[in-house]
MDTraj code that builds the backbone (N, CA, C; nanometers):
import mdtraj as md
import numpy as np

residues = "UNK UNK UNK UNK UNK UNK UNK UNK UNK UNK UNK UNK UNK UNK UNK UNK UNK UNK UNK UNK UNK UNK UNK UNK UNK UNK UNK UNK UNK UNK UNK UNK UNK UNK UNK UNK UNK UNK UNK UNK UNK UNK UNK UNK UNK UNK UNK UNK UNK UNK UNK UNK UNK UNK UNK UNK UNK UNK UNK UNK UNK UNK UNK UNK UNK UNK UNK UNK UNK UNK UNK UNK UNK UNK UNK UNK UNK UNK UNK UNK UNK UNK UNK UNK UNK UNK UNK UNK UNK UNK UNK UNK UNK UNK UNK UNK UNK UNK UNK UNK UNK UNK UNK UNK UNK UNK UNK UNK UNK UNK UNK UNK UNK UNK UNK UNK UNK UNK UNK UNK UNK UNK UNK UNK UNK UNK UNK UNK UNK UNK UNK UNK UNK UNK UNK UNK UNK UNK UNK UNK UNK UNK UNK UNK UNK UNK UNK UNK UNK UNK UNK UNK UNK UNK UNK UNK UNK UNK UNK UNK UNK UNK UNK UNK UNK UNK UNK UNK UNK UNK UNK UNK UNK UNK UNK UNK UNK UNK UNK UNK UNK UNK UNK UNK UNK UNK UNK UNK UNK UNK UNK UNK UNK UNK UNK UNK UNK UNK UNK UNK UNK UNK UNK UNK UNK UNK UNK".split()
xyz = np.array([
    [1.6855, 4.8683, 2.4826],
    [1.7480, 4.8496, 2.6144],
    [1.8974, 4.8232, 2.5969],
    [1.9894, 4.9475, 2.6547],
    [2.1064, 4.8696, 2.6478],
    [2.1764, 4.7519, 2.7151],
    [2.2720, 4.6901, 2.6032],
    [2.3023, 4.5959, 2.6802],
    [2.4929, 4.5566, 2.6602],
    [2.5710, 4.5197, 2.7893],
    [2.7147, 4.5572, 2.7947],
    [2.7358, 4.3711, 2.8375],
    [2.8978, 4.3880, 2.7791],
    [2.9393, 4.2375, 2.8243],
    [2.9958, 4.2017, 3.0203],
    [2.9831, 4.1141, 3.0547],
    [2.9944, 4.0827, 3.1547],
    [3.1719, 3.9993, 3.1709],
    [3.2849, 4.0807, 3.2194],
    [3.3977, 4.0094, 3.2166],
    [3.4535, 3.9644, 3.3285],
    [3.5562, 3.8703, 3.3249],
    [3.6101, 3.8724, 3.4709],
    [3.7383, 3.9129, 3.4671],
    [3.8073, 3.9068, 3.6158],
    [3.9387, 3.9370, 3.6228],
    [4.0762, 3.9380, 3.4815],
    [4.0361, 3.8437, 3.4517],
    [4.0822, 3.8398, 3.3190],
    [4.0857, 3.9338, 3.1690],
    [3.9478, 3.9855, 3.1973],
    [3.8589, 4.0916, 3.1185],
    [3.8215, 3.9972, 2.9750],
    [3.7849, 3.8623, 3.0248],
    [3.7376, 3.7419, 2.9220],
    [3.5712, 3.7616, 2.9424],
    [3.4984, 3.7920, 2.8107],
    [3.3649, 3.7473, 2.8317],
    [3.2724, 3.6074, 2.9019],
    [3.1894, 3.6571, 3.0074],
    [3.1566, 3.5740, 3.0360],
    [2.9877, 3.5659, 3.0652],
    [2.9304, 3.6579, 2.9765],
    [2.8201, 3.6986, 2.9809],
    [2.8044, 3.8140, 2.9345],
    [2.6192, 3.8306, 2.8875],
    [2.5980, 3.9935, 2.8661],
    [2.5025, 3.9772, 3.0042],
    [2.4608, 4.1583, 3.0259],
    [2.3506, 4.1796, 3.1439],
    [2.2750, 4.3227, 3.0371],
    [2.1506, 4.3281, 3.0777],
    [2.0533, 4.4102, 3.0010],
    [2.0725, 4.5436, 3.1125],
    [2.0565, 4.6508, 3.1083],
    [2.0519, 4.7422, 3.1921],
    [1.9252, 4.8098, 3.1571],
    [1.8873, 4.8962, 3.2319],
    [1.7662, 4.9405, 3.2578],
    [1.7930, 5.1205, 3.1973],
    [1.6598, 5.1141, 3.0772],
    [1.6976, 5.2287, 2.9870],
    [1.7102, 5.3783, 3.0525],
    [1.5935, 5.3597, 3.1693],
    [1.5573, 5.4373, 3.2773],
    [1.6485, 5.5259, 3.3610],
    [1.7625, 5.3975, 3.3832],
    [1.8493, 5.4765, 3.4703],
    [2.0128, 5.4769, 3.3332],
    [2.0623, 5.4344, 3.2304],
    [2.1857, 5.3937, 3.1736],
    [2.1112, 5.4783, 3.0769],
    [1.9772, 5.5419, 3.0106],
    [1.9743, 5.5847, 2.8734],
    [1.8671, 5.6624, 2.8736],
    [1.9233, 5.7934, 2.9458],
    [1.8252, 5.8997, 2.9617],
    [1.8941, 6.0302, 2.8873],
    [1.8403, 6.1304, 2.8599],
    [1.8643, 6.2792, 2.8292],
    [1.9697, 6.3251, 2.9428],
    [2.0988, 6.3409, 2.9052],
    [2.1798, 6.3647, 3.0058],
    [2.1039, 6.5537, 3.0399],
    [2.1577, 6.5810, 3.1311],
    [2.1159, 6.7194, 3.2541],
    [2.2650, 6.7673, 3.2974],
    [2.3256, 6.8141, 3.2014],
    [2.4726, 6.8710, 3.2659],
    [2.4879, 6.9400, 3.4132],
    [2.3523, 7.0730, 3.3656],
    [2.3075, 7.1491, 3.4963],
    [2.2788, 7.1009, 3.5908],
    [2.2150, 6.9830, 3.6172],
    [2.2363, 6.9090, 3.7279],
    [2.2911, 6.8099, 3.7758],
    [2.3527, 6.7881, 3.7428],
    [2.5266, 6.7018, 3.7478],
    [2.5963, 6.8360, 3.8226],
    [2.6263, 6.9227, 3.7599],
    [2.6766, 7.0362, 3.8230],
    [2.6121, 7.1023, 3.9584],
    [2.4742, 7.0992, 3.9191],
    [2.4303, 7.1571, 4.0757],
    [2.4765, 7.0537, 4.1882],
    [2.4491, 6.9473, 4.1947],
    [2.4763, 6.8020, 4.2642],
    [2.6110, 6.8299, 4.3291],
    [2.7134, 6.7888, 4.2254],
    [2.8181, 6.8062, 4.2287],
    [2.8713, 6.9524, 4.3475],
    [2.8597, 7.0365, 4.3116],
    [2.8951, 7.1897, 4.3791],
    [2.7801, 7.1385, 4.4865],
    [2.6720, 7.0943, 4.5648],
    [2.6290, 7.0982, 4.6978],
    [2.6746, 7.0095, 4.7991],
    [2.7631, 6.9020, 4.6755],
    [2.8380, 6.8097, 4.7846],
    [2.9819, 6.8658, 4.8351],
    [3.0304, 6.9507, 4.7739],
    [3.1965, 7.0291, 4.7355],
    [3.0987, 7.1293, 4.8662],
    [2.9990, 7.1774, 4.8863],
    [2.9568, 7.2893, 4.9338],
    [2.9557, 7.2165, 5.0727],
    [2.9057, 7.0978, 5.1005],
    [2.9124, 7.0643, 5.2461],
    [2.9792, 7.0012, 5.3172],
    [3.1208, 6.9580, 5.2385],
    [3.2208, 6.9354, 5.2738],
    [3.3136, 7.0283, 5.3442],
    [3.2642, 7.1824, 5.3266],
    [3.3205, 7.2886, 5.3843],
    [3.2823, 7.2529, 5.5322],
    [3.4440, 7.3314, 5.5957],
    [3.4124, 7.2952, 5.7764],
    [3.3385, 7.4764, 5.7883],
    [3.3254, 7.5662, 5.6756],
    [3.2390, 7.6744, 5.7290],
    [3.3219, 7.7454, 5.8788],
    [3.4730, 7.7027, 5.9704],
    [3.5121, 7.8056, 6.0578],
    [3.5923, 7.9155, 6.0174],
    [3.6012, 7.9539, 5.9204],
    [3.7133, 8.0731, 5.9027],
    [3.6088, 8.2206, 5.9423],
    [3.7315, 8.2728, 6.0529],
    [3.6738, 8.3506, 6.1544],
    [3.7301, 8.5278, 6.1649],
    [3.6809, 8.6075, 6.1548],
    [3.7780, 8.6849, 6.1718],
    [3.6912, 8.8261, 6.2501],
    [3.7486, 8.8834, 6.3769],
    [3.7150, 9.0158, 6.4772],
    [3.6863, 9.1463, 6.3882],
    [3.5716, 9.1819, 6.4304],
    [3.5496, 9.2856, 6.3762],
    [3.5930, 9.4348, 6.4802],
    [3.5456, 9.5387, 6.4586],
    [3.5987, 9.6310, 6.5506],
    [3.5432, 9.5984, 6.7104],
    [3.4321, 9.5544, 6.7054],
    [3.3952, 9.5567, 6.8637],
    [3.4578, 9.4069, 6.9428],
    [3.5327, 9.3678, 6.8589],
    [3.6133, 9.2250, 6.9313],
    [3.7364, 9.2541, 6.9262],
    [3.8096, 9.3541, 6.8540],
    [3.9745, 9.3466, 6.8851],
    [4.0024, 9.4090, 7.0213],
    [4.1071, 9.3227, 7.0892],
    [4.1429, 9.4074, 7.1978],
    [4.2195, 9.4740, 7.2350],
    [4.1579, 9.5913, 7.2058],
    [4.1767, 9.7185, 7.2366],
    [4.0957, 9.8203, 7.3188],
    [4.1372, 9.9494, 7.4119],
    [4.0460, 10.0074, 7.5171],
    [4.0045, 10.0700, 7.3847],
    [3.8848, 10.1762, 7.4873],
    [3.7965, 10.2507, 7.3962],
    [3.8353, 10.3784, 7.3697],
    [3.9847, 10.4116, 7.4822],
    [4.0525, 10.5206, 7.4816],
    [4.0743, 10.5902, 7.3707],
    [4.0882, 10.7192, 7.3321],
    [4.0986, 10.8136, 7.2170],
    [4.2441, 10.8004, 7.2076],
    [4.2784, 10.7830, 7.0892],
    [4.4347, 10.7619, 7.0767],
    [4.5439, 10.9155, 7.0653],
    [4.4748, 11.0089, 7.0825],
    [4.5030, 11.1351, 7.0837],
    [4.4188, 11.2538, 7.0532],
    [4.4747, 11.3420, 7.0851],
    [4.3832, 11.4933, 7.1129],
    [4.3434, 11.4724, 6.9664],
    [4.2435, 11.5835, 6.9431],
    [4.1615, 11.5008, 6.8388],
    [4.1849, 11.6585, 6.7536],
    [4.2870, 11.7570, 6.8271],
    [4.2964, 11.8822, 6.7299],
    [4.4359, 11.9122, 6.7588],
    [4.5073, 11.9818, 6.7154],
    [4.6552, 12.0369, 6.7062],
    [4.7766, 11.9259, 6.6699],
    [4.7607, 11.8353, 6.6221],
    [4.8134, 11.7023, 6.5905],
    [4.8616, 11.7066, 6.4888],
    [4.8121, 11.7707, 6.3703],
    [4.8176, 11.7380, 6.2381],
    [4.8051, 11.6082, 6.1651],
    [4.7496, 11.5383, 6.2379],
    [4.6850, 11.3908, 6.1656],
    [4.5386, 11.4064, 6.1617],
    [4.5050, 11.2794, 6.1106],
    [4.3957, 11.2965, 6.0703],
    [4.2941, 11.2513, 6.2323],
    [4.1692, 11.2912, 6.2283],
    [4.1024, 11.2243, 6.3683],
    [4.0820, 11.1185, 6.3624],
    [4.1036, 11.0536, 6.4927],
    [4.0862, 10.9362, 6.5043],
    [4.0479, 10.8892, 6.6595],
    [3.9423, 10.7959, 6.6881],
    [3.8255, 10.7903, 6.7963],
    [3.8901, 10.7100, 6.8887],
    [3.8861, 10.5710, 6.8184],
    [3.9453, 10.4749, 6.8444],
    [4.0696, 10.3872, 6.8185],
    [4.1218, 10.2983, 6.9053],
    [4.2426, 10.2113, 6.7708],
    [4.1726, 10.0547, 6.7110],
    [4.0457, 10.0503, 6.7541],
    [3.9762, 9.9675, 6.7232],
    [3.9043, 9.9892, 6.5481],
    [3.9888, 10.1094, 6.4685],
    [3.9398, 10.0897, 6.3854],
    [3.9890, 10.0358, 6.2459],
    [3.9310, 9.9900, 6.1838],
    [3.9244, 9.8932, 6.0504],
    [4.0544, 9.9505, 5.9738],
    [4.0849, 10.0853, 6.0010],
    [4.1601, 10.1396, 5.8857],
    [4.3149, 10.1485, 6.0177],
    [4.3498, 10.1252, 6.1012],
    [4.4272, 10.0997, 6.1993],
    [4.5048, 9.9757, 6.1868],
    [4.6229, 9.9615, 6.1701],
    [4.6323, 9.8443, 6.2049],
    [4.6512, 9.7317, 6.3128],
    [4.5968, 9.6340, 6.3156],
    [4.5596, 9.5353, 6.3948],
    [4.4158, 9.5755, 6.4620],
    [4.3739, 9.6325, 6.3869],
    [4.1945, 9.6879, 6.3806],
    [4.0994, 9.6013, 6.3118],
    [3.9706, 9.6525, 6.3627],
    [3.8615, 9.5376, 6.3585],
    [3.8491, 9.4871, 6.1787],
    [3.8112, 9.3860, 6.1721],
    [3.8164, 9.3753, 5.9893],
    [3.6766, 9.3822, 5.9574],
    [3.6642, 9.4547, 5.8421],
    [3.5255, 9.5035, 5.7722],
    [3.5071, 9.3973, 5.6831],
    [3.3570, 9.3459, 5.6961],
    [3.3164, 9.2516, 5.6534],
    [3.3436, 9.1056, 5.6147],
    [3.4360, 9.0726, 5.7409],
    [3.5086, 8.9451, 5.7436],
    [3.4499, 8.8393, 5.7323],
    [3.4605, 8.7343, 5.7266],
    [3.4121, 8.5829, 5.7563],
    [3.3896, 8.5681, 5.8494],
    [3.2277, 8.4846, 5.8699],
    [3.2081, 8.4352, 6.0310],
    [3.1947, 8.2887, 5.9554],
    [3.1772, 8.2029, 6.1091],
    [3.1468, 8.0813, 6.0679],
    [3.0508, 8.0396, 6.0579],
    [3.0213, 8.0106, 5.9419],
    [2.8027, 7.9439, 5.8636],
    [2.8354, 7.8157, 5.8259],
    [2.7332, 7.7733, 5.8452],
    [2.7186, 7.6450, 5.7520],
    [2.6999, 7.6140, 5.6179],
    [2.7495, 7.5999, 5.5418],
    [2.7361, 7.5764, 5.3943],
    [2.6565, 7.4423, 5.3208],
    [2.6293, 7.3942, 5.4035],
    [2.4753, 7.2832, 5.3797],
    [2.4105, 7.2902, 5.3234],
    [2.3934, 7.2052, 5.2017],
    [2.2855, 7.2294, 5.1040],
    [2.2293, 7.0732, 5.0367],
    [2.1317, 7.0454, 5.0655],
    [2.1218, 6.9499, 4.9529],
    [1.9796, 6.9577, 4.8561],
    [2.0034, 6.9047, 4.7311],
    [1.9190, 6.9635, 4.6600],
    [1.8310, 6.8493, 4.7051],
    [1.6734, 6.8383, 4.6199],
    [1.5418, 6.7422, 4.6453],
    [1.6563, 6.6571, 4.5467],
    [1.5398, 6.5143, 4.6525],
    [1.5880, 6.4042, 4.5645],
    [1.5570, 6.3868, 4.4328],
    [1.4545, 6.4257, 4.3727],
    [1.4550, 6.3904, 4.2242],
    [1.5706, 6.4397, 4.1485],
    [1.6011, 6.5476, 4.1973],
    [1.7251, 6.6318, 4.1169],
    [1.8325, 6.5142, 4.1165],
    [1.8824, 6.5111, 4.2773],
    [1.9441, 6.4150, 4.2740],
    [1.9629, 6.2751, 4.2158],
    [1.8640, 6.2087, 4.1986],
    [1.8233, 6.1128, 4.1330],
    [1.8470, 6.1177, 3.9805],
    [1.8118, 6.2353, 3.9206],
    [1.8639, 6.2315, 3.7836],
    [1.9714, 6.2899, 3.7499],
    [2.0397, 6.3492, 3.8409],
    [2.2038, 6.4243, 3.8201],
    [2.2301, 6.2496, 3.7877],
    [2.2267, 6.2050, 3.9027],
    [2.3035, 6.0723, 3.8699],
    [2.3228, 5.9788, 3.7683],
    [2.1463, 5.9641, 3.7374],
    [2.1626, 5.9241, 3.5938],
    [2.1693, 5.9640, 3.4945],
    [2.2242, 6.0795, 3.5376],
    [2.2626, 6.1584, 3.3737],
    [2.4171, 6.0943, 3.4025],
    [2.5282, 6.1041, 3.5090],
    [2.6511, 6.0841, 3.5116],
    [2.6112, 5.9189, 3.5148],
    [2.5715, 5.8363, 3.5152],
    [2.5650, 5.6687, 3.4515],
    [2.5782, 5.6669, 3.3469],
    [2.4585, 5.7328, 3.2458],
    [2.4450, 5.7287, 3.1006],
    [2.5539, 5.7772, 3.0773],
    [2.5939, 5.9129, 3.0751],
    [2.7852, 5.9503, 3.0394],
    [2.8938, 5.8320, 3.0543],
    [2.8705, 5.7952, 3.1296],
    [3.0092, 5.6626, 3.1302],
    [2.9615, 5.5674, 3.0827],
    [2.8293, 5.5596, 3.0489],
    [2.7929, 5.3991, 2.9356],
    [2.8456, 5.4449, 2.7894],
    [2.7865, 5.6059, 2.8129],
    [2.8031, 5.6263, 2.6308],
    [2.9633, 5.6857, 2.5885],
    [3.0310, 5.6893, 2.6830],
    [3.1753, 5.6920, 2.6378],
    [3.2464, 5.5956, 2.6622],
    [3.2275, 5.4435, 2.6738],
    [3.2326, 5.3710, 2.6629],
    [3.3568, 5.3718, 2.8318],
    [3.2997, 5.4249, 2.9382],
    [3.3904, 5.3807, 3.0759],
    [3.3441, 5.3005, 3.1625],
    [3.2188, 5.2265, 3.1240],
    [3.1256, 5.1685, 3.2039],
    [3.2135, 4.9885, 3.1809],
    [3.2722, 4.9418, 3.2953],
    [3.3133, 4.7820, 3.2734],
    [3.2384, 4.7499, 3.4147],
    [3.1424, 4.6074, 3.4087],
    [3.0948, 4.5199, 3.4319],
    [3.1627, 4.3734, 3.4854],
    [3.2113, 4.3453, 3.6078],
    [3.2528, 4.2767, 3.6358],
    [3.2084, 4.1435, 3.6962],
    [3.1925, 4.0242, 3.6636],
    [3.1103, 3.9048, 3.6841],
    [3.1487, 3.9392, 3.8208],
    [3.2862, 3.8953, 3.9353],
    [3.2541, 3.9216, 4.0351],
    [3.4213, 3.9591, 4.0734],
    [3.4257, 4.0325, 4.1833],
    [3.5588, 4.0587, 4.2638],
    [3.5541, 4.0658, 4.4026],
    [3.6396, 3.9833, 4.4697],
    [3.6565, 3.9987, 4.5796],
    [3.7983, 3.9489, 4.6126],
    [3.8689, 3.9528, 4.7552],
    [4.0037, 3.9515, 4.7554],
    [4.0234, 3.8453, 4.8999],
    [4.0995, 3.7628, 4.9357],
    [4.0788, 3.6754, 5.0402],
    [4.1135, 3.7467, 5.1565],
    [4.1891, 3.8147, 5.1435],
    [4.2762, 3.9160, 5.2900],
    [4.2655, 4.0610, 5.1946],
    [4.3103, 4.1351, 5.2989],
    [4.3492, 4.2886, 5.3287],
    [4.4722, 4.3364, 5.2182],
    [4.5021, 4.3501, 5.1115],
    [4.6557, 4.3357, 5.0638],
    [4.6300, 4.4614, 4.9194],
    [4.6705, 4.5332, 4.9889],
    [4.6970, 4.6336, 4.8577],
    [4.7769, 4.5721, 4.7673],
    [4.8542, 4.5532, 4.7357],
    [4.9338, 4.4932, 4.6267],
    [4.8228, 4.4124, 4.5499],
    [4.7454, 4.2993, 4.6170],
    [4.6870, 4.2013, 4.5070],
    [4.5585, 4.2804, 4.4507],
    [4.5231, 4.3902, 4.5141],
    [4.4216, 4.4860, 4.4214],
    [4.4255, 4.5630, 4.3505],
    [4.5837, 4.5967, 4.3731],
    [4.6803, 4.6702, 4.2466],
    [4.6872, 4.5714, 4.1059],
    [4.7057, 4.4689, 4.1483],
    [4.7164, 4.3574, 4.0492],
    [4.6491, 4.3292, 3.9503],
    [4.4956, 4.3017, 4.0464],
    [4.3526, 4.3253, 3.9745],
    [4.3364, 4.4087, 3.9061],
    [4.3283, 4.5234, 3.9228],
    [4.3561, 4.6615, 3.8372],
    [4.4306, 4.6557, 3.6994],
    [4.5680, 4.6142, 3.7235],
    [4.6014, 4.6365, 3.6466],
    [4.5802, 4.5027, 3.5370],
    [4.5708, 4.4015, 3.5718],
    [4.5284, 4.2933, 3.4801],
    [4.3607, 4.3717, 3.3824],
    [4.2923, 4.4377, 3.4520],
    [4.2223, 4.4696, 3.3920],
    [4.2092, 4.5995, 3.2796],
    [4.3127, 4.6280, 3.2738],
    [4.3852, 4.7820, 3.2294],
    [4.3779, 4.9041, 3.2713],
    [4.3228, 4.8941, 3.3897],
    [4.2887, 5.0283, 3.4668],
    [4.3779, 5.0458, 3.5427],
    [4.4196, 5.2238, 3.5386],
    [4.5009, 5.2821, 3.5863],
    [4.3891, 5.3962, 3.6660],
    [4.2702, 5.4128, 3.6824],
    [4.2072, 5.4894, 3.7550],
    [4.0454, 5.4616, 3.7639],
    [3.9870, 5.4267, 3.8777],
    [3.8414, 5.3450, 3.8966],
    [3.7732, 5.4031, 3.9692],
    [3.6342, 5.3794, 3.9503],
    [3.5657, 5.3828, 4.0532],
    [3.4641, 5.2035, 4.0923],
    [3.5113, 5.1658, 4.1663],
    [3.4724, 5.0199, 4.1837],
    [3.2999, 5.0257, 4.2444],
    [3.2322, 4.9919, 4.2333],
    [3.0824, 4.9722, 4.3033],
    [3.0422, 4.8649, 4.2868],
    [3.0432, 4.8389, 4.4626],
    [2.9918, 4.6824, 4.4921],
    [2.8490, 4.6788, 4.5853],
    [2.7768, 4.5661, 4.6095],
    [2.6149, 4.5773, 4.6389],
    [2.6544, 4.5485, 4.7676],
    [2.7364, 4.5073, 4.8436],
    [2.7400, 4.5372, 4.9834],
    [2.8379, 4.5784, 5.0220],
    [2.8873, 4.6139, 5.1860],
    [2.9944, 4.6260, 5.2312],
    [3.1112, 4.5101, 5.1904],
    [3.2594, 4.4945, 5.1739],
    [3.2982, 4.4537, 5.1520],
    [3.4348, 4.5066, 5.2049],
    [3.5008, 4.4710, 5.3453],
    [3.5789, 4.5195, 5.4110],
    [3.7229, 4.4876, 5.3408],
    [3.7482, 4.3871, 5.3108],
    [3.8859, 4.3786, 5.2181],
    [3.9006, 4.4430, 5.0829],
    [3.8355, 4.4589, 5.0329],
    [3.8620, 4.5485, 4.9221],
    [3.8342, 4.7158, 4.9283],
    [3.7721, 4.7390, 5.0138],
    [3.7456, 4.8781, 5.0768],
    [3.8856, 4.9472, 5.1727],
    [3.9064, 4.7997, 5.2118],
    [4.0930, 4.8621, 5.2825],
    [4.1773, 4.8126, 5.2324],
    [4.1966, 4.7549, 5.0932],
    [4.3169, 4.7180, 5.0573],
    [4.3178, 4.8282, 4.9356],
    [4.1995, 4.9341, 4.9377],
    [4.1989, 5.0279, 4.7839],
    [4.2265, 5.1383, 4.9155],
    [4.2198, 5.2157, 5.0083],
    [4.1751, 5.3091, 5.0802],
    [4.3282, 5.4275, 5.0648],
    [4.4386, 5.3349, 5.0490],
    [4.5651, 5.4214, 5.0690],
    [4.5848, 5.4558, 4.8847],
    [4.5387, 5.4346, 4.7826],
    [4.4970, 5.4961, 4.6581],
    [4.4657, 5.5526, 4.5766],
    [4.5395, 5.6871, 4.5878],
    [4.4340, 5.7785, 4.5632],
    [4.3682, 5.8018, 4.3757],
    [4.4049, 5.6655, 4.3084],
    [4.3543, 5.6577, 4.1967],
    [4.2402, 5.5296, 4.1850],
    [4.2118, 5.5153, 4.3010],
    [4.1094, 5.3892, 4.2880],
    [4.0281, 5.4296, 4.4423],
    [3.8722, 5.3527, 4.4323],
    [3.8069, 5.4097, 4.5469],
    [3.7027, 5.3060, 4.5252],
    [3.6640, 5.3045, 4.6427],
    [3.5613, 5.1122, 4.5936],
    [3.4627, 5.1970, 4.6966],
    [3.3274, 5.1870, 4.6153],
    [3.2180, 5.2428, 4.7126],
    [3.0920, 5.1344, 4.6994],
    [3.0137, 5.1429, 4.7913],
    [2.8529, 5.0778, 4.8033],
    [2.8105, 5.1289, 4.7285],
    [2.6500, 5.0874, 4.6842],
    [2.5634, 5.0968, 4.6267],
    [2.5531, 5.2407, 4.6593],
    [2.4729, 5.2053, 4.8102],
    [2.3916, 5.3087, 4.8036],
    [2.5163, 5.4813, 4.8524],
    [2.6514, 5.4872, 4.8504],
    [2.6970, 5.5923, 4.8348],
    [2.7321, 5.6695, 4.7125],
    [2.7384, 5.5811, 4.5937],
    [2.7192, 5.6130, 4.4427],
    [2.6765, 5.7715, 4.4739],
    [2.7747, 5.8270, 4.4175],
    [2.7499, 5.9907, 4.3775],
    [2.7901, 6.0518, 4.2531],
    [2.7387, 6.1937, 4.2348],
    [2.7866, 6.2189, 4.0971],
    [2.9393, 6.2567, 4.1219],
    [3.0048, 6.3181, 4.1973],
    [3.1293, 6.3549, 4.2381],
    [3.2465, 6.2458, 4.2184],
    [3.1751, 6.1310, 4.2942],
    [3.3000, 6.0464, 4.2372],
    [3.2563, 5.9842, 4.1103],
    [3.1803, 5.9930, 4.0609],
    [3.1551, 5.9294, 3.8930],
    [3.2214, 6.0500, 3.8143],
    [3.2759, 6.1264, 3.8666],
    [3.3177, 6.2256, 3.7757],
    [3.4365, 6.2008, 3.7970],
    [3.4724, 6.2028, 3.9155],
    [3.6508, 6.2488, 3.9734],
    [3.6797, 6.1038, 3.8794],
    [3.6716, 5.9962, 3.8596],
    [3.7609, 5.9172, 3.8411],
    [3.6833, 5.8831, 3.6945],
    [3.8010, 5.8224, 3.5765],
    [3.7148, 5.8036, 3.4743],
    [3.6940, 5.6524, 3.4170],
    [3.7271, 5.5641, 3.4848],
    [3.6810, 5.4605, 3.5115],
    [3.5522, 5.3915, 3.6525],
    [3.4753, 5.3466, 3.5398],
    [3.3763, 5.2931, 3.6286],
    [3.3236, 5.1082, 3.6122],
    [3.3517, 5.0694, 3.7583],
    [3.3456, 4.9093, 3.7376],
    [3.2567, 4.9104, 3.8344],
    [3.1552, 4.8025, 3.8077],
    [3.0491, 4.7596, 3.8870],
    [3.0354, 4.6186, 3.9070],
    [3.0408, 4.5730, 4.0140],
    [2.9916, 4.4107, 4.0047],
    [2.8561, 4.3723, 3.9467],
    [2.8411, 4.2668, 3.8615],
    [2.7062, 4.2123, 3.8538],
    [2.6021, 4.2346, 3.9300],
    [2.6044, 4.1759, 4.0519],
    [2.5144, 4.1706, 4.1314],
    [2.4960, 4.3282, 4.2135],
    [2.5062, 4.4093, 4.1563],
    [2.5340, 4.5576, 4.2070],
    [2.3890, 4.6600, 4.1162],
    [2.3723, 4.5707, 4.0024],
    [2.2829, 4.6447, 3.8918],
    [2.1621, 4.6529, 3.9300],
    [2.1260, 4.5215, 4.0122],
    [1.9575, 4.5214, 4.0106],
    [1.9609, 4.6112, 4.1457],
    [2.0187, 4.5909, 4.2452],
    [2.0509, 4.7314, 4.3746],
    [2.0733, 4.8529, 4.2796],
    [2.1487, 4.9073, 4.2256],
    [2.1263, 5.0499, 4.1608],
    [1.9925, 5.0600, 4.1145],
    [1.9137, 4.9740, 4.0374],
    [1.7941, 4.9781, 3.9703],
    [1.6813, 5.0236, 4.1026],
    [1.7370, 4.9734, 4.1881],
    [1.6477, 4.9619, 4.2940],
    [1.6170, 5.0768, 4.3966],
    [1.7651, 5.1228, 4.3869],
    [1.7923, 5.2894, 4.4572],
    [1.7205, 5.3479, 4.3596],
    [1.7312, 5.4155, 4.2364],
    [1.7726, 5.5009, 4.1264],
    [1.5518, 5.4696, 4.0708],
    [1.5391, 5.3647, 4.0613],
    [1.3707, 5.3494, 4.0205],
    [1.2588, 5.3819, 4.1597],
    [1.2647, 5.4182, 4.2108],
    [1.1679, 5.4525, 4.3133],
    [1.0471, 5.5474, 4.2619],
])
top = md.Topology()
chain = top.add_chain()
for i, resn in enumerate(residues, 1):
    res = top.add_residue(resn, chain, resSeq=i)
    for name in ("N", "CA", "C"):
        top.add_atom(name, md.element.get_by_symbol(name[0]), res)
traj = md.Trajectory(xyz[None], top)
C-alpha cells in the first residue's frame, strides 16, 4: 500500500497517510486517459458553426443566361456551389458533439491519471489549507511558499475563498472532490490534495 508524507504550508512533515492501492497503484490505461480526455475537449464544443447550402442562398431561381450562343459554360442557376457567393458543398451544420464514455472507463482513466502523478512524484498532500478572506495575493503566497509554480488544488468540499481567490490564475485551479477529472490532472503538473479529501476520493473512485 502506498504511502506519502503529509505537509503543511510550510512543506514541514507532519504526518504520513496510507492511500488506497486500488485507486493510487493500478496498471496505468493511456488509451483511456486519452479517450476521457478527447470526450470532455469533445463537449465543450458549442457545435454552431453554420454554413447555406445551395437551396438557402439568396438568390432567385432565374437562369442567369441563355443557356446557348454565350460562349460560357451552362449554367441553371446562381445558386450554385461553383458560383460565387453560392450554396457551399458539404458545409457544417450545427450537431452536438456529446459524448460521454460508461463510467467504469471513466473511473479508471482517472485512476490511471492519480497513479501517474503518485509515480512521478507530483502528488503533494496537504495537512490542511484554507484562507480567512477572498485575496489572491495570500494564495499566491501559499503557492509559492510551497514551491509551486503550477497546481491543481483538490479539496473535500466547497470552499468559496480559495475557489475565488485562485479563479483569475490561469496556473492554479482549486477543484472539489467530486469534479476531479482526467483533463485537469493533466493540464496542470502539480497536484495537491487536502487530507481530508482522500477518504472522499476513495469513496467516489471505490464504488
Amino acid at each position: 500500500m502506498p504511502t506519502v508524507d503529509v505537509v503543511n504550508l510550510e512543506l514541514q512533515k507532519v504526518g504520513e497517510v496510507e492511500l488506497a492501492e486500488a485507486i493510487w497503484d493500478v496498471e496505468p490505461k493511456a488509451h483511456l486517459v486519452h479517450e476521457v480526455v478527447v470526450a470532455q475537449l469533445r463537449s465543450r464544443r458549442a457545435g454552431t458553426a453554420c454554413t447555406k447550402t445551395r437551396a438557402e442562398v439568396a438568390f432567385s431561381n432565374r437562369k442567369p443566361y441563355s443557356q446557348k450562343k454565350t460562349g460560357r459554360a451552362r449554367a441553371g442557376t446562381r445558386r450554385s456551389p461553383l458560383w460565387r457567393k453560392g450554396g457551399t458543398i458539404f458545409g457544417p451544420k450545427p450537431r452536438d458533439f456529446y459524448y460521454r464514455p460508461p463510467a467504469k472507463i471513466r473511473r479508471l482513466a482517472l485512476k490511471s491519471a492519480l497513479t501517474a502523478k503518485l509515480r512521478e512524484n507530483e502528488l503533494l498532500v496537504l495537512d490542511q489549507f484554507s484562507l480567512p478572506e477572498i485575496k489572491t495575493k495570500n494564495f499566491c503566497q501559499s503557492m509559492k511558499s510551497l514551491g509551486l509554480g503550477q497546481a491543481l488544488v483538490v479539496t473535500p468540499e466547497p470552499d468559496r475563498n480559495l475557489e475565488m481567490s485562485s479563479r483569475n490564475l490561469k496556473n492554479f485551479k482549486v477543484l472539489r472532490v467530486d469534479g476531479l477529472n482526467c483533463y485537469d490532472l493533466l493540464r496542470h503538473s502539480r497536484l495537491v490534495i487536502l487530507r481530508e479529501s482522500l477518504p472522499v476520493i476513495e469513496e467516489r473512485l471505490l464504488k
